[in-house]
C-alpha positions as CSV (number, residue, x, y, z in Angstrom):
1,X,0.0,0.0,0.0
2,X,2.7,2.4,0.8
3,X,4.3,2.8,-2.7
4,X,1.3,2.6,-5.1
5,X,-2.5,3.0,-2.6
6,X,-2.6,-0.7,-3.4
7,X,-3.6,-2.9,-0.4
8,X,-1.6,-5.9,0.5
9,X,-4.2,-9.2,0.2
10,X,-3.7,-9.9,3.6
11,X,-6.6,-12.6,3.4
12,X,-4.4,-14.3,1.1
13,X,-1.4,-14.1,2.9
14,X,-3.7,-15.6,5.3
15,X,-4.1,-18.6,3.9
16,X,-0.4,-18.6,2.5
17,X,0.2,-19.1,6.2
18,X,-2.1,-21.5,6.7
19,X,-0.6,-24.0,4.4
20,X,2.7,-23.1,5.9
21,X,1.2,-24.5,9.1
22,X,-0.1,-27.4,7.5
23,X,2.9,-28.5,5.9
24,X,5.7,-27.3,8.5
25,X,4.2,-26.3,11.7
26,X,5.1,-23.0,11.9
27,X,2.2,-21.0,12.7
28,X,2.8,-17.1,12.3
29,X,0.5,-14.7,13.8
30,X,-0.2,-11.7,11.0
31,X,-0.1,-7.8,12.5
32,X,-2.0,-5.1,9.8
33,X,-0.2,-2.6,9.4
34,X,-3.5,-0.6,8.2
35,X,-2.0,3.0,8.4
36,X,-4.4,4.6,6.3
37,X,-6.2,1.9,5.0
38,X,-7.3,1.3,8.5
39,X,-9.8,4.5,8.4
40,X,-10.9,3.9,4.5
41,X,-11.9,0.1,4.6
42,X,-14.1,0.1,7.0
43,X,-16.3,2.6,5.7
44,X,-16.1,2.4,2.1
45,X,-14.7,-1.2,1.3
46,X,-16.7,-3.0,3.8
47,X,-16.6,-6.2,1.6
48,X,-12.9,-6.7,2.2
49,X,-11.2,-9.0,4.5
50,X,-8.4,-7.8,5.7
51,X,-8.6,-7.5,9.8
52,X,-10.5,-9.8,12.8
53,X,-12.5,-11.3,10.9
54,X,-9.3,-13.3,9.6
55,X,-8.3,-15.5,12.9
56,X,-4.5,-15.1,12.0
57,X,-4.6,-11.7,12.3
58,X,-3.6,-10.7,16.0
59,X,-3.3,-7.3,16.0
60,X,-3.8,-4.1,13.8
61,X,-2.4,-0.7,13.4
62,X,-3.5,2.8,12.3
63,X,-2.7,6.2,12.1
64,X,-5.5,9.1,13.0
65,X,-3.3,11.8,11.8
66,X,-3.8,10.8,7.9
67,X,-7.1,9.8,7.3
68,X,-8.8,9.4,10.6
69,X,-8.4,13.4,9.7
70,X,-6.8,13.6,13.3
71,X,-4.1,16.0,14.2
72,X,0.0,15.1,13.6
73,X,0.8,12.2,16.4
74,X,-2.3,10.4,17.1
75,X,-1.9,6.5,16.3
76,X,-3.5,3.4,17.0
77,X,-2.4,-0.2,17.7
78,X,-5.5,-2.8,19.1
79,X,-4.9,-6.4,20.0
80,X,-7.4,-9.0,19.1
81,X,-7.5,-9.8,22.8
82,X,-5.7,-9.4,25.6
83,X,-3.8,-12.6,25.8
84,X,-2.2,-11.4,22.2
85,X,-0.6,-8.1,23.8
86,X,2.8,-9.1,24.5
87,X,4.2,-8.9,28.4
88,X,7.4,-7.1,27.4
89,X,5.0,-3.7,25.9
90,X,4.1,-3.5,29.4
91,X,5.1,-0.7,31.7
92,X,3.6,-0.8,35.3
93,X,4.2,2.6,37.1
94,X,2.9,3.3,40.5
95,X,3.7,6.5,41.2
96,X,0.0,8.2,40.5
97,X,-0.9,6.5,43.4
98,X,-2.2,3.4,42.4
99,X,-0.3,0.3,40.2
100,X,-1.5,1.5,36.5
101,X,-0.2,-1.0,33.5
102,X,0.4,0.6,30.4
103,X,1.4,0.1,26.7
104,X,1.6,3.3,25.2
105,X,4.9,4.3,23.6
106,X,5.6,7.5,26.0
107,X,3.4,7.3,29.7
108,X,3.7,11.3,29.8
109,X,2.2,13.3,26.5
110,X,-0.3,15.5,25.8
111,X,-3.9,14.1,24.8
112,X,-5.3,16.6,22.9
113,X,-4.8,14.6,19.6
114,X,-6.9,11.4,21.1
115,X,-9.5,13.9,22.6
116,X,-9.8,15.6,19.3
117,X,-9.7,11.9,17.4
118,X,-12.4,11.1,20.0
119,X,-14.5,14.1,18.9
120,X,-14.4,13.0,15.2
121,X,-15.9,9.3,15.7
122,X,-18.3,11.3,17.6
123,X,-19.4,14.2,15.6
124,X,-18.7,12.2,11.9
125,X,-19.8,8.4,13.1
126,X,-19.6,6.1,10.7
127,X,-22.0,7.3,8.1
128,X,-19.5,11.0,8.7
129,X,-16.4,9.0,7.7
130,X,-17.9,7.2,4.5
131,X,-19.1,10.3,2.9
132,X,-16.2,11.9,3.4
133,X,-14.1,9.2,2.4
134,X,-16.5,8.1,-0.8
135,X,-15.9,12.1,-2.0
136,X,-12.2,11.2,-1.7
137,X,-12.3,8.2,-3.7
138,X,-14.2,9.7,-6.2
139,X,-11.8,13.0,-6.6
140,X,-8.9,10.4,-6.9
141,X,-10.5,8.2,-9.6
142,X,-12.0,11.8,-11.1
143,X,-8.2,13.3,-11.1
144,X,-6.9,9.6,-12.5
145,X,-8.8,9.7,-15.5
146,X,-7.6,13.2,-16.3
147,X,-4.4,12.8,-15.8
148,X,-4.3,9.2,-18.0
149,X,-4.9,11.8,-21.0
150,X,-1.7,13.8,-20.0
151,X,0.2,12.0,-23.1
152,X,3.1,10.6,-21.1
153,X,2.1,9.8,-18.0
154,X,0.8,6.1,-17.3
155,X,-1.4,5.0,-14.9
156,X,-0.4,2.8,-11.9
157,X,-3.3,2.9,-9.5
158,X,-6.6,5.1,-10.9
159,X,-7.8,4.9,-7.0
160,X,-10.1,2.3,-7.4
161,X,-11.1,-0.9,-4.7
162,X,-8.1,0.8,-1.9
163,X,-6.5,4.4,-1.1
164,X,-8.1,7.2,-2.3
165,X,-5.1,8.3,-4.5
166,X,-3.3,8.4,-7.8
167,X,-0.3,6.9,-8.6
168,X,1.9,7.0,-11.9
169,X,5.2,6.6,-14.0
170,X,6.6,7.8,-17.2
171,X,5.5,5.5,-19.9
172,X,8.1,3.3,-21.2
173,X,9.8,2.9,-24.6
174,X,10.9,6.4,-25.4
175,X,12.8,9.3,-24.1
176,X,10.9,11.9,-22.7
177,X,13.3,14.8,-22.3
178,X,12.5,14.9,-18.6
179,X,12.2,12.5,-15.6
180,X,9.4,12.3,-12.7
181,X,11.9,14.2,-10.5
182,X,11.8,17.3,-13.1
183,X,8.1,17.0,-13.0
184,X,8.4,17.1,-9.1
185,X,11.1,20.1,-9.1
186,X,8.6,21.8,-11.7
187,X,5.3,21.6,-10.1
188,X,7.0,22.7,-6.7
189,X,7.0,26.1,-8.2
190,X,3.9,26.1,-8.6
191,X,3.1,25.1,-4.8
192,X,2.5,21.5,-5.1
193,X,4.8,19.0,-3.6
194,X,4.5,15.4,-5.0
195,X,6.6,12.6,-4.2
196,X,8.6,10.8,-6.7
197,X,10.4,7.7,-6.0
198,X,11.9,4.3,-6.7
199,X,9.8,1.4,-6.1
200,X,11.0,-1.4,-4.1
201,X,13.9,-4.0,-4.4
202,X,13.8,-5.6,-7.9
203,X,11.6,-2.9,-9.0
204,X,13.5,-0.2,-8.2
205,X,14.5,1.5,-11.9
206,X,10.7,2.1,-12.0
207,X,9.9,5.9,-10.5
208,X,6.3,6.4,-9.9
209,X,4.6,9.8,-8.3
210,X,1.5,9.5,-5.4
211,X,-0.7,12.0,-5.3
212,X,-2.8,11.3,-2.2
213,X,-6.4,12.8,-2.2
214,X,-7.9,13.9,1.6
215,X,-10.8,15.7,3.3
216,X,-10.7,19.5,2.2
217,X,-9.0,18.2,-1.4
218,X,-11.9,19.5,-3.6
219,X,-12.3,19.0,-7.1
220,X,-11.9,22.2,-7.7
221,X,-8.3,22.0,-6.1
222,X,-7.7,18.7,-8.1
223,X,-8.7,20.7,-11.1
224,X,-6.0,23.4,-10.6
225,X,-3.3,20.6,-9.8
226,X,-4.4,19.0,-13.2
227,X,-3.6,22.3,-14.6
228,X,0.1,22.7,-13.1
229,X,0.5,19.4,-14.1
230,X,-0.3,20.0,-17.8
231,X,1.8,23.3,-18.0
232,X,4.5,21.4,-16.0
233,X,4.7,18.3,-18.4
234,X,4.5,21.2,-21.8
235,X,7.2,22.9,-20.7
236,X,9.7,20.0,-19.6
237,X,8.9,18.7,-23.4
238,X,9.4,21.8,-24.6
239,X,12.7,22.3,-22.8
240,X,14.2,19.1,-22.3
241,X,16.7,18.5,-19.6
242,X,19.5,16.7,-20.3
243,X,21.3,14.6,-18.0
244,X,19.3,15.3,-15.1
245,X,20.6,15.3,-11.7
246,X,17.3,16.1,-10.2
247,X,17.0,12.8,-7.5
248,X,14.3,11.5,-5.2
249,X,11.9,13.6,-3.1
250,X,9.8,11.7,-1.0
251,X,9.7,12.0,3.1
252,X,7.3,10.6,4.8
């Protein structure tokens, strides 16, 4: 999911592990990490197995502060059950006046990221979170069908069945003039920061760029970056840049 808005098929790694059981004995719990996914399944991809309802999977993961449309920090880890949270996460401290276990990754931080998490499930509920999240998908899969018909750009994910998101590459076979890191240097003028960036091991001479489409990404605002895009893209064949040392820009 990370490089391309794709989800993993956890159900079938599922059963991958099951027949590693079966024929080995080795019997390997599963953890989801469901960083985003985690607050877009649910609500708009209810069909897909991907957390308790597979028994392997022991514990899942998400974070609030991307599309649980939380503020920077806020993250979430739940076990299946209790018996699945390992002893050595832990920490009992006594000091508050009373012997008080906890798990969380630092015992003393502020709250107001969980209180303000807790005020979304609250105030949005689910039916909240699927609008939202259904307007999402449908500005990514809006903004991937434009941007197919940008000439030499080629679709990699058109944000359809996981993240609500575009991702793309260069097509292959010719010489553009340009790289995805030129397009990235060339639409920064313009504002927009888009990540461009190898994918992984044995894959890695294919560059790809993720746009990422949230709540408060309108289409109107996906119109204008289509826009940038297209003026970005006629220029860079117009002007050609050879040799170029332009290199990755992703951070996470």
């Amino acid at each position: 999911m990370t490089f391309t808005g794709i989800y993993e098929p956890v159900a079938a790694l599922a059963r991958a592990l099951d027949e590693i059981l079966r024929d080995y004995g080795l019997d390997i719990p599963i953890h989801v990490d469901a960083a985003s996914g985690g607050f877009i399944a649910p609500f708009i991809q209810q069909e897909l197995e991907w957390d308790f309802r597979i028994e392997r999977v022991k514990s899942i993961s998400a974070s609030g502060h991307k599309y649980g449309l939380a503020p920077l920090g806020v993250g979430w880890v739940i076990w299946r059950d209790k018996a699945e949270l390992p002893d050595e996460l832990i920490f009992k401290v006594d000091y508050l006046g009373g012997n008080m276990p906890t798990f969380a990754l630092n015992f003393s931080r502020p709250g107001g990221q969980i209180i303000t998490q807790y005020y979304n499930f609250l105030r949005l509920g689910r039916d909240g979170y699927a609008r939202i999240q259904q307007a999402c998908t449908d500005t990514a899969q809006w903004l991937a069908g434009e941007i197919a018909k940008l000439g030499p750009l080629e679709l990699v994910y058109d944000g359809k069945g996981a993240l609500p998101l575009v991702c793309y590459k260069l097509k292959d076979g010719c010489d553009h003039g340009f790289t995805l890191y030129d397009l990235s240097e060339r639409v920064r003028l313009r504002g927009w920061l888009i990540a461009s960036y190898p994918l992984p091991a044995k894959r890695e001479s294919t560059i790809i760029q993720r746009i990422l489409i949230r709540h408060g990404v309108s289409r109107d605002l996906a119109q204008l970056l289509l826009d940038d895009l297209g003026r970005a893209l006629k220029h860079l064949r117009e002007n050609p840049v050879p040799h170029s040392s332009a290199g990755p820009t992703f951070h996470h």
